[in-house]
C-alpha positions in Angstrom: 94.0 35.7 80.1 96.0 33.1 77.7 93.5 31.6 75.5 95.8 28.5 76.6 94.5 28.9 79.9 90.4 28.7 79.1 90.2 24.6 79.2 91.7 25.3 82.6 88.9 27.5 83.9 85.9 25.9 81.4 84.9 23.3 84.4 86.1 25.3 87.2 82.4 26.0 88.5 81.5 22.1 87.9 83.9 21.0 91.0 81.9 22.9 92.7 78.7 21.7 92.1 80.3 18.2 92.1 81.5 18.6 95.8 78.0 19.8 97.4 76.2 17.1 95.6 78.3 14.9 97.3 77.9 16.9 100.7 74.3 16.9 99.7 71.8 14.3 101.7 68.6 15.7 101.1 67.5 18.4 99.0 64.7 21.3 100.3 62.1 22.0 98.3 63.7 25.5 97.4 66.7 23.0 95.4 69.5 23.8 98.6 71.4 21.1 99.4 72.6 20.7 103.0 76.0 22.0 103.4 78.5 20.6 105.0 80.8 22.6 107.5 82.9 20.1 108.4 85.6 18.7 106.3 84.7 15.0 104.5 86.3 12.3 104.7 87.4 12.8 100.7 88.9 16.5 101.8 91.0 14.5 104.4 92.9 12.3 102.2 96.7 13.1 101.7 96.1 16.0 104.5 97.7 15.8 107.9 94.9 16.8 110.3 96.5 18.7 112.8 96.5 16.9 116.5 97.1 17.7 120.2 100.7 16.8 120.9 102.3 17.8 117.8 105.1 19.9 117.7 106.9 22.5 115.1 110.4 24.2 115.7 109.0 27.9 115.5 105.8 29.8 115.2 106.5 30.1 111.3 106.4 26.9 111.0 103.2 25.7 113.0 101.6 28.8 110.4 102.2 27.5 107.6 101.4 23.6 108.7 97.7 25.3 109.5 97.7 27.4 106.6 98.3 24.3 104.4 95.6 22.1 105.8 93.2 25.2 106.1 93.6 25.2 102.6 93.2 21.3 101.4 90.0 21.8 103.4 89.0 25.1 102.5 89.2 27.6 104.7 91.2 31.2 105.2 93.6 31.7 108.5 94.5 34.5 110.4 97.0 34.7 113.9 94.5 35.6 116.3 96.2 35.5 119.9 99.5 35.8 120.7 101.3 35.9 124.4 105.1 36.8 124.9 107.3 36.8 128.2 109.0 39.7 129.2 111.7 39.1 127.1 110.0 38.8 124.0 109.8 35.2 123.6 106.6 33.9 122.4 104.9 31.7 124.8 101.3 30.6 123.5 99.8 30.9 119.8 96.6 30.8 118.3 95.6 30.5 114.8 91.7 30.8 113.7 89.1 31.2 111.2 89.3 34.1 109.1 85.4 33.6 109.7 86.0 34.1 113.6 84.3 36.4 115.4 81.5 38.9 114.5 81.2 42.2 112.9 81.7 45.4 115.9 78.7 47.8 115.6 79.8 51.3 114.7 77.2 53.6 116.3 78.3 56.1 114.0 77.2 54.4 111.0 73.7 52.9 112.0 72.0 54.9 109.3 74.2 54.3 106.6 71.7 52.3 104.0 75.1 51.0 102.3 77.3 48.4 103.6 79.7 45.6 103.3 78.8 42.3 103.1 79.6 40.5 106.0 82.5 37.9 106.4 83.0 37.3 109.7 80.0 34.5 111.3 81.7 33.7 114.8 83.7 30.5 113.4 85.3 28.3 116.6 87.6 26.9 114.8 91.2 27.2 116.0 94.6 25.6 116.8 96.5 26.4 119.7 100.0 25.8 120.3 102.2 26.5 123.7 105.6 26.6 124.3 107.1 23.5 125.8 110.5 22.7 128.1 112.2 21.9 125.1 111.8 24.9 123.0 109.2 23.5 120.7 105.9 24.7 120.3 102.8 21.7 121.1 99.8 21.8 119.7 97.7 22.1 122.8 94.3 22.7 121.9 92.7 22.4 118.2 88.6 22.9 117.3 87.8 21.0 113.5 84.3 22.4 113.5 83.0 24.9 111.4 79.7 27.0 111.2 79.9 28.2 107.9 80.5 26.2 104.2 83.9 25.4 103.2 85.2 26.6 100.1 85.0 23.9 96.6 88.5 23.1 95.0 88.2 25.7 92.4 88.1 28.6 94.7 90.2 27.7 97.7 92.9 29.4 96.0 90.9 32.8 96.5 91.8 32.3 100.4 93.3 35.6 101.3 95.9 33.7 103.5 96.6 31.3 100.2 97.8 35.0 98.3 101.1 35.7 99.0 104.1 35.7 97.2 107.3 33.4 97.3 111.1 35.0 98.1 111.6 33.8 93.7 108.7 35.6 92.5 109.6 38.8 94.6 113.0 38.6 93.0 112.0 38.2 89.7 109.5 41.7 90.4 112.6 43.3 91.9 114.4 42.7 88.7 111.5 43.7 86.4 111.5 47.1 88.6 115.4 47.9 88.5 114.5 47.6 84.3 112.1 50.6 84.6 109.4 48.2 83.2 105.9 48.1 85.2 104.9 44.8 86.6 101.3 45.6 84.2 103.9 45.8 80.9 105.3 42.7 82.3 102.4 40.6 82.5 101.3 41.7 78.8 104.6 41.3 77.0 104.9 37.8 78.3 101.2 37.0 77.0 101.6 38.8 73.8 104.8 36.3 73.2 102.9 33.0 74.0 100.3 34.1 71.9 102.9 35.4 68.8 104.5 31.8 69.5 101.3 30.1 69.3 99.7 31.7 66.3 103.1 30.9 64.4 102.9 27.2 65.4 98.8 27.2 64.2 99.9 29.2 61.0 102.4 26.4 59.9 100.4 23.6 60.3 97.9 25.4 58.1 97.1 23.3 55.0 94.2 25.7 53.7 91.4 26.8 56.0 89.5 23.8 55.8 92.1 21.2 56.8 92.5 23.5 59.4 89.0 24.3 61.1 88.6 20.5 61.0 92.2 19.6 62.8 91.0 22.3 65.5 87.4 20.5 66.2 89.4 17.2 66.2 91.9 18.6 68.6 88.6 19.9 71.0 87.1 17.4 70.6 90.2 14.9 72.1 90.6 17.5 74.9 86.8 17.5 75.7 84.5 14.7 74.4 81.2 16.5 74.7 82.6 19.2 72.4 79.8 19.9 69.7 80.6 21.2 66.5 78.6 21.5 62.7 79.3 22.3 59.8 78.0 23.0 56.9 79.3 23.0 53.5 77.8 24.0 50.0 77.6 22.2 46.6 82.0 23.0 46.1 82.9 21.7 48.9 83.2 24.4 50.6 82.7 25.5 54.4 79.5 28.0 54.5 78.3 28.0 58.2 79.9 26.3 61.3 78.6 26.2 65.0 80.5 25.2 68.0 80.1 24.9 71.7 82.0 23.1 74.5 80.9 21.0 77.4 80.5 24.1 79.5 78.4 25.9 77.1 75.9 22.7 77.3 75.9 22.2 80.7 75.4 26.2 81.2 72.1 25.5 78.8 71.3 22.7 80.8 70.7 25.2 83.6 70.3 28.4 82.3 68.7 28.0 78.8 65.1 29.0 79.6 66.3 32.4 78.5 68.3 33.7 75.3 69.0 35.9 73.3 70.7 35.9 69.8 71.8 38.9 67.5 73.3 38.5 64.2 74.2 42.4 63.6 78.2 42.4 64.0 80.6 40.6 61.2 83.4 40.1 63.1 86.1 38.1 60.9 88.1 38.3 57.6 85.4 35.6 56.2 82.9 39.0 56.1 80.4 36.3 57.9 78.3 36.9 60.4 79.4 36.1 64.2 76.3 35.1 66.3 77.3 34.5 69.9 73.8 32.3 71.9 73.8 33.8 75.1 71.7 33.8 78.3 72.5 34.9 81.9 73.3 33.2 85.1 72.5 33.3 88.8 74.4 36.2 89.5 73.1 37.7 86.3 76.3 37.6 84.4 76.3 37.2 80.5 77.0 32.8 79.7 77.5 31.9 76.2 76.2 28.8 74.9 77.4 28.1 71.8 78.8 30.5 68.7 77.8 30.6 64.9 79.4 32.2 62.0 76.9 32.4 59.3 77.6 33.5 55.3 73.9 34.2 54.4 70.8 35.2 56.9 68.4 32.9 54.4 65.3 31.0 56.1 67.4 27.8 55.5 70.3 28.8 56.8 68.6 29.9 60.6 66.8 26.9 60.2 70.0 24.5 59.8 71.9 26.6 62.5 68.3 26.5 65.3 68.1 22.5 64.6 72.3 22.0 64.7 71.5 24.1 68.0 68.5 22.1 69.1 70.8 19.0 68.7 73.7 20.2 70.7 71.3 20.9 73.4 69.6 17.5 73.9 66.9 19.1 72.2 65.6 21.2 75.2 63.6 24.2 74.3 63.8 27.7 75.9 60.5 29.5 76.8 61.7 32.8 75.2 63.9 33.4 72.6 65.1 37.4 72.0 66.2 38.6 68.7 66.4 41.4 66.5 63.5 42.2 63.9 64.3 40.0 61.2 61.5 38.4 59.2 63.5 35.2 57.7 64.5 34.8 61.7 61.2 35.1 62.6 59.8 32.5 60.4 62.9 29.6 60.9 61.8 30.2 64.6 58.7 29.4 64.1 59.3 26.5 62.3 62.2 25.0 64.7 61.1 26.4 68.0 57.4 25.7 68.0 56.9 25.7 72.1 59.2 28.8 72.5 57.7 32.7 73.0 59.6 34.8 70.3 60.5 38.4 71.5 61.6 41.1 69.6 64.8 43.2 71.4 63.1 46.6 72.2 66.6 48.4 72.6 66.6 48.6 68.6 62.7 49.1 68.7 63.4 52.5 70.3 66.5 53.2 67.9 64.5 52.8 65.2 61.3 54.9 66.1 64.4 57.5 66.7 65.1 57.4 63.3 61.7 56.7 61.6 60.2 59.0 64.5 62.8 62.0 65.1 60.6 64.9 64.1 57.8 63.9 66.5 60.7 63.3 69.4 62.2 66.7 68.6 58.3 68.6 68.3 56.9 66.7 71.5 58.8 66.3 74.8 55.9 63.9 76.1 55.5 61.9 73.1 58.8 59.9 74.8 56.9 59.3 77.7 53.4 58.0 76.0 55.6 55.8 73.9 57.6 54.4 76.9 54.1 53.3 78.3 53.0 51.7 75.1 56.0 49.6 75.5 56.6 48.5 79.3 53.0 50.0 80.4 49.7 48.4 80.4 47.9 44.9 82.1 44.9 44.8 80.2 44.8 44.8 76.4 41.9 46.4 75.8 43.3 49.6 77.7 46.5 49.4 75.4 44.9 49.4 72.4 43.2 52.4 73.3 46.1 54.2 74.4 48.5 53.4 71.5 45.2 54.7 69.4 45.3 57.9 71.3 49.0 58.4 70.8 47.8 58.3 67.2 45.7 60.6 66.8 47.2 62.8 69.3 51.0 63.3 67.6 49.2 63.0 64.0 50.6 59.3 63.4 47.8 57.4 62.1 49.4 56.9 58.5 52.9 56.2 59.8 54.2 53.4 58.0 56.9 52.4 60.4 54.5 52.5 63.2 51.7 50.3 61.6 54.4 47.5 60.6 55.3 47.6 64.2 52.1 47.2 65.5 51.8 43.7 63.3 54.2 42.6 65.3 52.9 43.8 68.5 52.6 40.5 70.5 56.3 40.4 70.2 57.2 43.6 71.7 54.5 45.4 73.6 55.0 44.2 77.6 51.2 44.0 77.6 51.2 40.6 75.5 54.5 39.5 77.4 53.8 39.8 81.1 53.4 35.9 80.8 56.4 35.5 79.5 59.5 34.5 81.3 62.4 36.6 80.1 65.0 36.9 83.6 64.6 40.5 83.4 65.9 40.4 79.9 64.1 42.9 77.5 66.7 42.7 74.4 69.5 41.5 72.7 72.0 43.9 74.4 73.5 40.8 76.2 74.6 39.6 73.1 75.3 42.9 71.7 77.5 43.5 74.3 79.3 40.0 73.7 80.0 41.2 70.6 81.6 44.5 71.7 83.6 42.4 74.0 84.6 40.4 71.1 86.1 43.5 69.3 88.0 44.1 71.7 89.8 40.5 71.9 89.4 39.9 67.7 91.2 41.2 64.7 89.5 41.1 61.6 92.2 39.5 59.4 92.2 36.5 61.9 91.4 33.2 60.4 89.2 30.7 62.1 91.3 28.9 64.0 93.2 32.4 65.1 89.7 33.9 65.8 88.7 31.0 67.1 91.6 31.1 70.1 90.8 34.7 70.6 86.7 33.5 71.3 87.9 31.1 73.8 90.2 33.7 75.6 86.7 35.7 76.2 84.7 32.9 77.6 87.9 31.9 80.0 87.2 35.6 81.2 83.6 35.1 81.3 83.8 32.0 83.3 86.8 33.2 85.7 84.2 36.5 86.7 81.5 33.9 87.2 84.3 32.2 89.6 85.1 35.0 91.5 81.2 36.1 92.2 80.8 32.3 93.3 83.6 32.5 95.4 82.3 36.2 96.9 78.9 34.4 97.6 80.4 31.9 99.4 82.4 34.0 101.4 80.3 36.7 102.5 76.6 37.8 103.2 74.6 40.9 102.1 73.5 43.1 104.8 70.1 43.3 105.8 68.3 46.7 105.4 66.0 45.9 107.7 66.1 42.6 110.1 62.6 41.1 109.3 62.0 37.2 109.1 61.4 37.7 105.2 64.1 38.9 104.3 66.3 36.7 106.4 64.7 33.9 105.0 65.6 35.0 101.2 69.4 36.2 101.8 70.0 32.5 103.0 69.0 31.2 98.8 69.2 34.5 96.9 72.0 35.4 95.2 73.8 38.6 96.1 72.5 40.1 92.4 69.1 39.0 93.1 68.7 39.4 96.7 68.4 43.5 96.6 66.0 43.2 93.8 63.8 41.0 96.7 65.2 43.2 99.0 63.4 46.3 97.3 60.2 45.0 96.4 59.1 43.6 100.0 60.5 47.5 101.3 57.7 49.1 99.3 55.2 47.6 101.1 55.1 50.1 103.8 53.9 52.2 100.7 51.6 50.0 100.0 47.5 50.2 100.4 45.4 47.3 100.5 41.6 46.4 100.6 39.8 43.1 99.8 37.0 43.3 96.7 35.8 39.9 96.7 35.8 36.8 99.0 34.9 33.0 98.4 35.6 29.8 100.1 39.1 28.9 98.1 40.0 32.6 96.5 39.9 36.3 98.4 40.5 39.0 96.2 42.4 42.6 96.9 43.7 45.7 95.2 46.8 47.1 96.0 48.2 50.9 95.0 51.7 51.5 95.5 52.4 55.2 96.6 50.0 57.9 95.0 49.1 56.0 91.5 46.2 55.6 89.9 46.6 52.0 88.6 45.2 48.9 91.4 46.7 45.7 91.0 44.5 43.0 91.1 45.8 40.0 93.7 43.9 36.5 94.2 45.5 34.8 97.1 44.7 30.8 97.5 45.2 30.3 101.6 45.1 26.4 101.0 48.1 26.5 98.7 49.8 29.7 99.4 49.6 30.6 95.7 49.6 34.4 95.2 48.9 35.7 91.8 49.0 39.6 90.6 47.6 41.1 87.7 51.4 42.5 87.3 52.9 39.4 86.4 56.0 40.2 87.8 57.2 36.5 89.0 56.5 35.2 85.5 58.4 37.3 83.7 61.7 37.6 86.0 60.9 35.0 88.6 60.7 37.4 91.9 57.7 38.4 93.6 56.2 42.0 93.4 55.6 44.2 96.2 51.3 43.9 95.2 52.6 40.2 95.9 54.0 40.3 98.9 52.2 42.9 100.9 49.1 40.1 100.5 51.7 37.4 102.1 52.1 40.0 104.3 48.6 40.7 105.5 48.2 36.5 105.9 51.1 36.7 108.2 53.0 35.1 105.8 57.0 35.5 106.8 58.7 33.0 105.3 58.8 32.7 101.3 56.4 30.1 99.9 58.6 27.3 97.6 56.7 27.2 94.9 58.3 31.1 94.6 61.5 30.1 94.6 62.9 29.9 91.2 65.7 27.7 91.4 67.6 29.7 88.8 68.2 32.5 91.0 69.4 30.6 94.3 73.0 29.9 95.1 72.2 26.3 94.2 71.1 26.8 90.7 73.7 24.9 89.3 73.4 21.4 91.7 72.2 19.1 89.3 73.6 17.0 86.7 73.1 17.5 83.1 73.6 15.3 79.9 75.3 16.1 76.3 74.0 15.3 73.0 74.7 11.6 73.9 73.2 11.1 76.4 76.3 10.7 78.6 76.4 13.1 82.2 78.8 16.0 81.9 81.2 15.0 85.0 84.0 17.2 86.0 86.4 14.8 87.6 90.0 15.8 86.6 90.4 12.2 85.0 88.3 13.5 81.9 89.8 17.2 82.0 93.0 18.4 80.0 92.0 21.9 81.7 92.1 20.2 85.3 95.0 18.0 85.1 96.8 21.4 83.5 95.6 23.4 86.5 97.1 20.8 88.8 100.5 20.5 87.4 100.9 24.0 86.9 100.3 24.3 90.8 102.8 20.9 91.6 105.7 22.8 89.3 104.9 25.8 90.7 105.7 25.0 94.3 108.9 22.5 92.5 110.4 25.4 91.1 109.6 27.9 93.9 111.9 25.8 95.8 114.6 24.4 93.4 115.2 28.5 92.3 116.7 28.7 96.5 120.0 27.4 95.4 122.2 26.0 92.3 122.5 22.9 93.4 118.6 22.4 93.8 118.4 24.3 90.6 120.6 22.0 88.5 119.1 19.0 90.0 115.5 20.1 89.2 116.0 21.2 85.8 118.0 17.7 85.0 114.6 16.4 86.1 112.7 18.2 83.9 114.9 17.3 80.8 114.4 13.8 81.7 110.6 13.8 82.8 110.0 15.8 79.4 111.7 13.2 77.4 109.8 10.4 78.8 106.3 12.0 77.9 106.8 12.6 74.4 108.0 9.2 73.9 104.8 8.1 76.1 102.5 10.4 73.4 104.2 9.0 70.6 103.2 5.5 71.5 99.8 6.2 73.1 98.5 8.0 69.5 100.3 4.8 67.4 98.3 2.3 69.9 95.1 4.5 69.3 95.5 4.7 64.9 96.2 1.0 65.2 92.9 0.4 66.9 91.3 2.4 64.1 89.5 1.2 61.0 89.8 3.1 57.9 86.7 3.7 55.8 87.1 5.1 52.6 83.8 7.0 50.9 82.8 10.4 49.3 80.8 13.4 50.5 77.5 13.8 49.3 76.8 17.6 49.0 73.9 20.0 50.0 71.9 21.9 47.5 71.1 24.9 49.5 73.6 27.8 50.2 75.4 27.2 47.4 78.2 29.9 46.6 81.7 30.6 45.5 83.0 32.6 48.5 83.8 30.8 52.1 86.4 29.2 53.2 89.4 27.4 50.7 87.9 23.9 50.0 89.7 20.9 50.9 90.2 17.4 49.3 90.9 15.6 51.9 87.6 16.0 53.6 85.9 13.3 52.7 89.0 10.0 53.2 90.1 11.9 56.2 87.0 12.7 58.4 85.7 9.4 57.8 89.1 8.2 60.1 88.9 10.4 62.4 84.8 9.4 62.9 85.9 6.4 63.7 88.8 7.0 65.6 86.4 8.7 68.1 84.0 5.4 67.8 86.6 3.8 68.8 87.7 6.2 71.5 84.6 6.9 72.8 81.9 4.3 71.7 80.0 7.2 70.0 76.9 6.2 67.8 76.0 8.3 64.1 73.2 10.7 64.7 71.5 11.5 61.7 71.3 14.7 60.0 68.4 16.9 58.4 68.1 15.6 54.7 69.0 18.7 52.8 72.4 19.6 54.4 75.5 18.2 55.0 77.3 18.9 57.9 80.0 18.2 60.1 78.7 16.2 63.2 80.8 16.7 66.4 80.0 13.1 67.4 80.6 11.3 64.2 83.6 14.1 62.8 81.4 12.8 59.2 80.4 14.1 55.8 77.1 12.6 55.9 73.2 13.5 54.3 
């Protein structure tokens, strides 16, 4: 994907949540909004509904009129029903639903565990049209109603019936063919040009790196007014660590940000500094970024700056778990800035290290792997752990190792036993961000600058947000098959996502493996164990029937936010069959993202194309899209278009050039200095620039002016770049 393309997709998912808040009238105490399956008043604007009595010449045309208005409002069609007389000639047509009808049972295939989501819900909605005396075809019969949700602007596109391609496209494919080239080549040559002809354009308005990683904020910023950015520069003048994150990123942490993780291991750019990617995961756990860092030095002070400049970008909203590598300067800024946070270590490079530091015992002993495993993930009580990992001591001859007695100081931060309160959404390392980073090779050269490397960055969160589009538009579209039909679990599909659904799914199916017996009874609190299967270890469950509230020894639901089975086969024994609430976790239902969220400012992230570069791209792209489609028919529509163009293109340049003079009039120029830092101080980073200090002080104001922003201060002992004053300040 062009990385001219990611402001288009950046605010995609917004729309969505945008249009079922507005369909939204009351919202359950699960955090689902009512959804609306007929189209609103809003969707019917500039659509011609059809109506009984209208006619259309052929059946091609009374298609397409559907198709259109199925997909203004949001829906797929298919031709359903057709009846011809003898001679062929088509009498009566109907066009449905793709949703229409239900799924046939295949005997043959009622014990197959697997299978396909289902699409089809027994829609009703239809238009019927009949062949009249005078060769038309009449709309006869039409049904608006739907049983199912209508698809959000950003995925109506996705229709099946919107995918098909136009008589100039196919021609330009043919043409690509007869040249021996593959339509795959195609597609890459022509990005690899835009992006040769866009790295040329970036690389002569270079005026040393500086000028330039301050012209790109400016130019985000202007496309997206809740861009954050910092900077931070040393006692030269010169640019030493910079963090950055877009209005998606913050309204992504506004929903997701109880959770991440952050991994400093990979230097990823021809600064030689490090490339820190803050990522978390979403509903259909999916890796979301929230913001990205590139760091000279891993000093105390310099995690500290970039976890408050963080902190600040994120209206100063905490997570409850923070994963990182082992890293004791990390550890400590953590501390420091992110007091009411739980600090994790990543246990992935736990387990590479005792590899290393541990090989001969791994090599000697095939079941030392095993007792190791358990002193990780295994283990409620404390008291029991300690014992064990003692044992494992003595048993492999360990009790002097010096690797394993500096892990064990930092036990509370690794060992599941001290974390089983934490919640971590089934995260138990840094491989997210790990993984971001091999991504990020993939897409990044290491002689890119930071405005080149930049571009590339954004080319990987378009990708990331358009796979979080397409499992938002597959969840909207389909249903995962029940295993079993139980009130449960029908229940839970309706609010689950498909990712988290099986993982319900296979905990409540264990109960029938399950035993159960009560140890203690009072008037508020009844006590049981459960075993699951032929283990050893009880669970411990105290069930509240008053509130409903079901707590296991386990800790499953507060550290990834489902029940376990122990749970649920004491629900289960209260005749319990639909899923309390207070156990939904709104993060994981199909909803998680209604809800509106504020920036730094304290202004609400809308996504309204009127405030969107991205959106008002998208929409012209599609309105000169369907232009030229038709103009390339015939020369004389083809001359007439592209005289059009000339002119239109002519006009908007002259309309830019006036709109930015209006703007710099409306500007007042302060002149001042920079005061500099006295921390981080080096020779190396980026090319220092002298026009920092006049400059940045105009374009603060320009964005005053632009946007009524107000000076946040700083933390005394740095200077940085503020996205929301674009200021050298103390």
């Amino acid at each position: 994907m062009d990385s001219s393309q990611s402001s288009v997709l950046e605010n995609e998912l917004s729309v969505v949540i945008v249009d079922q808040q507005e369909k939204a009238q009351v919202e359950p105490t699960h955090g689902s909004p009512s959804r609306s399956n007929t189209p609103s008043r809003h969707d019917k604007q500039n659509v011609e509904v059809p109506k009984v009595g209208i006619k259309f010449d052929c059946d091609d045309s009374a298609y397409e009129f559907y198709k259109e208005y199925a997909q203004r409002i949001g829906f797929s069609v298919r031709k359903q029903f057709v009846k011809r007389a003898k001679t062929g000639q088509l009498k009566r047509r109907t066009f449905c639903c793709s949703k229409e009808g239900e799924r046939s049972v295949d005997k043959r295939r009622e014990q197959v565990s697997f299978r396909r989501p289902v699409s089809r819900v027994g829609c009703l909605a239809q238009m019927t049209c009949q062949l009249q005396k005078d060769g038309m075809l009449e709309v006869v019969s039409f049904h608006e109603q739907h049983n199912h949700e209508l698809a959000s602007s950003p995925i109506k596109h996705m229709s099946r019936s919107k995918r098909e391609i136009a008589p100039a496209q196919k021609a330009i494919a043919n043409d690509v063919e007869r040249l021996g080239i593959s339509i795959t080549q195609a597609i890459d040559s022509l990005v690899d040009y835009k992006n040769s002809v866009h790295n040329e354009r970036e690389t002569a308005l270079k005026k040393g790196d500086g000028c330039t990683v301050m012209e790109y904020f400016r130019k985000m910023q202007l496309e997206d007014p809740s861009f954050f950015y910092s900077i931070q520069v040393d006692d030269d003048n010169q640019i030493m660590n910079i963090f950055w994150a877009d209005a998606r990123s913050l309204v992504d942490y506004g929903h997701f940000g109880d959770v991440i993780c952050f991994d400093t291991t990979s230097r990823t750019n021809t600064y030689d500094r490090h490339f820190a990617p803050f990522v978390g995961v979403n509903h259909h756990k999916q890796t979301i970024i929230f913001g990205a860092t590139l760091l000279y030095s891993e000093t105390i002070e310099s995690y500290k700056w970039l976890f408050e400049t963080f902190l600040s970008a994120m209206s100063c909203k905490q997570p409850r778990t923070i994963l990182t590598d082992q890293s004791t300067t990390m550890a400590k800024a953590i501390a420091k800035v992110f007091p009411e946070s739980n600090h994790r270590l990543c246990v992935w490079h736990i387990y590479q290290e005792a590899t290393m530091h541990l090989s001969h015992v791994f090599d000697s002993f095939q079941e030392f792997a095993n007792d190791f495993s358990d002193c990780v993930y295994g283990y409620e009580d404390e008291d029991e752990w300690l014992v064990a990992w003692d044992n494992m001591l003595e048993k492999y001859a360990l009790v002097d190792n010096k690797w394993l007695g500096g892990i064990f100081d930092v036990k509370e931060k690794w060992a599941m036993v001290y974390g089983r309160h934490m919640f971590t959404a089934d995260m138990k390392s840094t491989q997210r961000s790990e993984s971001m980073n091999n991504v990020l090779k993939k897409y990044l050269n290491v002689k890119l600058d930071f405005v080149h490397f930049s571009g590339q960055y954004s080319r990987v969160l378009a990708d990331k947000r358009h796979q979080e589009l397409q499992a938002e538009f597959k969840m909207r579209r389909t249903k995962p098959v029940l295993r079993v039909d139980l009130e449960m679990l029908g229940h839970a599909v309706e609010f689950y996502t498909p990712e988290i659904f099986p993982m319900f799914q296979d905990e409540y199916l264990k109960m029938g493996d399950c035993k159960i017996y009560r140890v203690s009874k009072s008037d508020t609190i009844k006590e049981y164990k459960v075993t699951y299967r032929e283990r050893k270890q009880e669970h411990l469950v105290k069930y509240e029937a008053s509130t409903t509230i079901v707590e296991c020894s386990c800790m499953k639901f507060n550290f990834i936010g489902i029940l376990c089975v122990h749970a649920l086969k004491v629900l289960d024994k209260k005749n319990i069959r639909r899923l309390p609430a207070h156990y939904i976790l709104k993060r994981w239902t199909k909803d998680a993202k209604v809800g509106s969220i504020e920036d730094y400012r304290g202004i609400y992230i809308k996504g309204n194309t009127q405030e969107s570069i991205g959106k008002r791209y998208s929409h012209l792209s599609h309105k000169f899209r369907e232009i030229s489609t038709l103009a390339a028919e015939s020369e004389m529509m083809y001359e007439h278009a592209k005289r059009c163009f000339e002119n239109l293109l002519k006009d908007l340049q002259e309309m830019r050039k006036k709109c930015y003079s209006d703007c710099m009039e409306g500007c007042v120029k302060v002149h001042g200095e920079a005061i500099h830092a006295d921390v981080l101080q080096s020779n190396s980073g980026f090319d220092s620039h002298k026009d920092i200090t006049s400059q940045d002080y105009v374009v603060g104001h320009y964005f005053q002016y632009l946007y009524g922003l107000n000076q946040v201060s700083s933390p005394p002992d740095i200077i940085q770049e503020e996205h929301h004053i674009g200021n050298n300040s103390k």
